[in-house]
N, C-alpha and C positions, 0 to 999 in steps of 0.2 A: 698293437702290431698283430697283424692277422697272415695267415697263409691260406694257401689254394684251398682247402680244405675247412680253412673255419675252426679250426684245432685252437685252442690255449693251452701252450706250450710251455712248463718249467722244465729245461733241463741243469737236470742236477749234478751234473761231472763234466765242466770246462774247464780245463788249468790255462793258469797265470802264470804265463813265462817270466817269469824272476831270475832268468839264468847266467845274467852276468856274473861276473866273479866277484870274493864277497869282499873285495877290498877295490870292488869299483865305486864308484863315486854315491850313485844310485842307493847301495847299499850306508856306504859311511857315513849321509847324513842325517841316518837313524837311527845309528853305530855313538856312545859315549865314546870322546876321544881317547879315554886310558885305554882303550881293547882295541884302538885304531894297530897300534904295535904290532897286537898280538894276530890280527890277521893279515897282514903284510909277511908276520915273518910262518904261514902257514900254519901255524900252532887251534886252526879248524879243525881239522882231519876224523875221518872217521872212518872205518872198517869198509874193505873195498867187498864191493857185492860179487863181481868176477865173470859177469852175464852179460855179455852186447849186443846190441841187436844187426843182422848183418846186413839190416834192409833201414836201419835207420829208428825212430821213432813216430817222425810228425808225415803226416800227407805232404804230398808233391805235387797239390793241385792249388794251393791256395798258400796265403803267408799267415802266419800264426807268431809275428814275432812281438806287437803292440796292441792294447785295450782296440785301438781302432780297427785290426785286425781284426779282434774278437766280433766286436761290432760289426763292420762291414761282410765278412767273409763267412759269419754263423750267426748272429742272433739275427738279424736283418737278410740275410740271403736263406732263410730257412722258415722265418716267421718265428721264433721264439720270441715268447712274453717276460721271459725270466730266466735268468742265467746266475749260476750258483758256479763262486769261482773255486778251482785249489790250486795252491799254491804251491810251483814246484819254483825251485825246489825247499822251501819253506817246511811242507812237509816232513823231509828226511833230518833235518838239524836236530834231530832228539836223536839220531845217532853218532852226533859229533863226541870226543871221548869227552873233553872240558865241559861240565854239566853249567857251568858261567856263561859260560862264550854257546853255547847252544842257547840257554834259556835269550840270553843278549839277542841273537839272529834272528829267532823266532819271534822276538818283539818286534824287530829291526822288517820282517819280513812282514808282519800284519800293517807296521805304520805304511809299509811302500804299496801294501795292496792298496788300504784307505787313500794314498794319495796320488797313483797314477792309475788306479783303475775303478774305484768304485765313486770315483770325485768324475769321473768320465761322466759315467751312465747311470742314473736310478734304475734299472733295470736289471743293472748287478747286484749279487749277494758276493758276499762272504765267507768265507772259513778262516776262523780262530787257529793259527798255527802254536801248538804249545810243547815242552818238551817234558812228556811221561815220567822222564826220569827223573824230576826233579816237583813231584805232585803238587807241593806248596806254590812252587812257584808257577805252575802251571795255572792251578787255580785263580792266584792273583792276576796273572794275564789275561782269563777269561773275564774277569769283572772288566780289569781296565777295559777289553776291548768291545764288552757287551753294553757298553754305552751310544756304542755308533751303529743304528736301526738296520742297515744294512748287512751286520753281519747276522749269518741263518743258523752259523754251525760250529762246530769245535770241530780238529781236525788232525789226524792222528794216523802215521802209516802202519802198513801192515806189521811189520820186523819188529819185535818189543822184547825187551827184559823181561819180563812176561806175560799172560797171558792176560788178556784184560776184564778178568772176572775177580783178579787178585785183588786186595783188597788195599791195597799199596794207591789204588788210584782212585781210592773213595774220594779222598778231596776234586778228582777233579769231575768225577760225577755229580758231586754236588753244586759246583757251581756250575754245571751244564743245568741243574734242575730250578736253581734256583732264579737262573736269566733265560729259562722257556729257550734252552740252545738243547740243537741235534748231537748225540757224539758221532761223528763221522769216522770211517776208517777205509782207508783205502790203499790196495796191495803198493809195495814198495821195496825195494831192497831186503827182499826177503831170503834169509841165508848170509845176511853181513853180517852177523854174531855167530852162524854156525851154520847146520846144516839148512836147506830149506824146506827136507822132508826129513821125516821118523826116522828115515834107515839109510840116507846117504845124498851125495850130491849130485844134481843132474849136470849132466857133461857139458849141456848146450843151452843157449837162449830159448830156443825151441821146448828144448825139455821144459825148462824151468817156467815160463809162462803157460804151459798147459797146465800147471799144476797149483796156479796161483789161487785157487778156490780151495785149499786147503788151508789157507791165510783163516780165511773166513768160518770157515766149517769149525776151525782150532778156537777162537776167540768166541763167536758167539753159544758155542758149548761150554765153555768156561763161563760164560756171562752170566749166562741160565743156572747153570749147575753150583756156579761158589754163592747164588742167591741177590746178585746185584740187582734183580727185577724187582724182587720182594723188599728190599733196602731205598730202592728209590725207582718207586713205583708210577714213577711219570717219566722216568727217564727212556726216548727214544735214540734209537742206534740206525746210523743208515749204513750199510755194507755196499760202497761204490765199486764199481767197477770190477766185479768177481759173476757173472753171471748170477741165474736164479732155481736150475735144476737141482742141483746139490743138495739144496733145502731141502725137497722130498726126503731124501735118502736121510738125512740128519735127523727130521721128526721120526722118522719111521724109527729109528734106531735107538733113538734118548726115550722115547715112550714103550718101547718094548722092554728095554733094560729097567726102567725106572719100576716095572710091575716087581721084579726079584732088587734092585739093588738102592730100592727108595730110602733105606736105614741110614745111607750115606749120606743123605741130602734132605735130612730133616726140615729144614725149612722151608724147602718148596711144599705148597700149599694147592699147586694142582699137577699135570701132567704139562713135561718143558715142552711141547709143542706150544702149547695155549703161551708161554712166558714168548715164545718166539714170534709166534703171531699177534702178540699184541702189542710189541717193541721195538717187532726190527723189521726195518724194511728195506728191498734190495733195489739195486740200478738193474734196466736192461743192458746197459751194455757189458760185454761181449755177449749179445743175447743169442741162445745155443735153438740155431736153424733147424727143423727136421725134416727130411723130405717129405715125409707126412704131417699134413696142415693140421692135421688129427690130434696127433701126437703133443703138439703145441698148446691146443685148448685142453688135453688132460692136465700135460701136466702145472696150466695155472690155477687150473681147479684145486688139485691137490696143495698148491701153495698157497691155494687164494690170494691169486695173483689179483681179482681185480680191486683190494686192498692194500695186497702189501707189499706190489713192485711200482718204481720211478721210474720215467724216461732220464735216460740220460745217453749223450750223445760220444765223450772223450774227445770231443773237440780239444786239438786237432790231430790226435792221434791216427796210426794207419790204422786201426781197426775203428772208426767213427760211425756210428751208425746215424743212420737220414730218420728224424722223428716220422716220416709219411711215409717210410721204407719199411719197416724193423718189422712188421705183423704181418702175415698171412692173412688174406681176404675174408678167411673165415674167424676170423675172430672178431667178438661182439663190438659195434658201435659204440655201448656205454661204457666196454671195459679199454677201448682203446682210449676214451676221453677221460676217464679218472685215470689210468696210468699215465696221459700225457700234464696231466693239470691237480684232480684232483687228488690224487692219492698224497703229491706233495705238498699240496697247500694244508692236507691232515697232519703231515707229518711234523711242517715245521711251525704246526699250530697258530697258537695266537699272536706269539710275533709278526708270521710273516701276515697273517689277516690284517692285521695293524697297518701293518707298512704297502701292502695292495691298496687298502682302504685313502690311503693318500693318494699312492699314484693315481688312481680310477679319479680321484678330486681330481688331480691337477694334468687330467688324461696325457700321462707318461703312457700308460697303456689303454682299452680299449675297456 
């Protein structure tokens, strides 16, 4: 699949509308029938987030309701090579209260990806939906589902019991490491267990989604700082859909402290920028515009963007960015083709090398 431009295209934040209700049929036939009950008689539930949006969620130009949608309306109407699904709402079921019936859905929610959307198209990927709070069990569901070639990533929303540097969720780092899987995270219901910032709650949707780069700033400073880089030292983190400037501000800050308060964190073994840039890498989207084109190539210098950011689109989100849109003219040729292709293709390693290396045989793609 080629576009105007000749670009090879991964984007890495497409969701998979899973949003029937979970005592539809869709759902129940990958649902054990004892917990058939227990979701009819609503006993799902989870902590309400309290934030709407007053404009909607999805575009109003296009249908984003089926795999075919996906297909026709973005991978194919835009020239993507590769499309890397998440699964809403799959994703959020680690905050259902019943850690059963949560880890159940999120099984329930990966067999339904494997079988109306990634049985579609080889040119889908995957995300492992698992539920946090339950790490053993999480873990097991990564083996089970890291057998179908397909899947690129483990997949985990913003909102947590805690931080994800805690060490509560070694098991499921480990088997992100040991099946060469991404851990993914991406913002979500953040503020369903409590506040969504330090000091209080935003009044509005408005509010609350300006400030969703705080998800991200909060986790992967935990990640770096409780030593999980040093503990498993191959494990990559992709931070979807939070922008990429923030970064700056974050190294600047962990490496300036780190000179007076490194007695804390004995086991880091260099400065957390270096842990950041070697581990985690970001989505452009919501990619943060400036009116100076300038402005833009500093600050991916400073992040070493043409390393460590992904395209990704949020199809079909209202804020979607157009992979041939998202860059100012003045940004480099080769850095615009590793952010659309290769920076992902480093990221999700030798998995997805593996499974390109079929398609290209069996020219699914080009």
């Amino acid at each position: 699949m080629k576009n105007d431009k000749d670009y090879r295209i991964i984007d890495c934040d497409v969701h998979a509308n899973q949003s029937g209700k979970l005592n539809h049929p869709d759902y129940l036939r990958f649902i054990p029938k004892n917990y058939h009950s227990a979701l009819e008689m609503s006993m799902a539930g989870m902590p309400m987030l309290g934030y709407g949006s007053p404009i909607g969620v999805k575009r109003r130009d296009c249908r984003a309701e089926s795999v075919v949608d996906i297909m026709d309306e973005h991978m194919n109407r835009y020239g993507i090579d590769i499309g890397v699904l998440q699964t809403l709402p799959g994703m959020y079921f680690s905050l259902i209260h019943s850690i059963d019936l949560a880890n159940i859905l999120c099984a329930a929610a990966n067999d339904l990806l494997v079988a109306d959307f990634l049985s579609y198209s080889p040119r889908l990927l995957g995300s492992i939906c698992v539920n946090p709070n339950d790490p053993a069990a999480a873990a097991a569901e990564i083996r089970r589902m890291a057998r179908n070639p397909q899947m690129a990533q483990v997949l985990v929303t913003g909102e947590a019991m805690h931080l994800y540097g805690h060490r509560s969720y070694y098991p499921i780092y480990e088997a992100c490491v040991e099946n060469d899987l991404v851990f993914a995270i991406h913002p979500g219901r953040e503020g369903a267990y409590g506040s969504s910032t330090p000091v209080g709650r935003p009044s509005s949707y408005f509010e609350w989604h300006n400030i969703l780069p705080l998800t991200f700033m909060a986790h992967a400073n935990s990640m770096v700082l409780e030593g999980v880089f040093e503990r498993f030292p191959t494990l990559k983190v992709l931070l979807a859909e939070g922008g990429y400037t923030w970064m700056a501000h974050l190294m600047w800050r962990m490496d300036k402290n780190f000179k007076a308060l490194r007695v804390s964190t004995p086991w880091l073994k260099e400065a957390p920028s270096e842990y950041l840039l070697r581990h985690v890498r970001l989505t452009t989207q919501p990619i943060e515009e400036c009116d100076n084109p300038r402005h833009v190539l500093a600050m991916l210098e400073v992040i070493q963007g043409h390393r460590t950011l992904c395209f990704s689109s949020d199809f079909p989100h209202w804020d979607f960015d157009d992979p041939l849109r998202i860059f100012p003219s003045i940004v480099p040729e080769e850095t615009r083709r590793r952010i659309l292709w290769d920076n992902a293709v480093e990221l999700y390693g030798c998995r997805l090398k593996n499974y390109l290396a079929t398609l290209e045989k069996s020219h699914e793609i080009d």
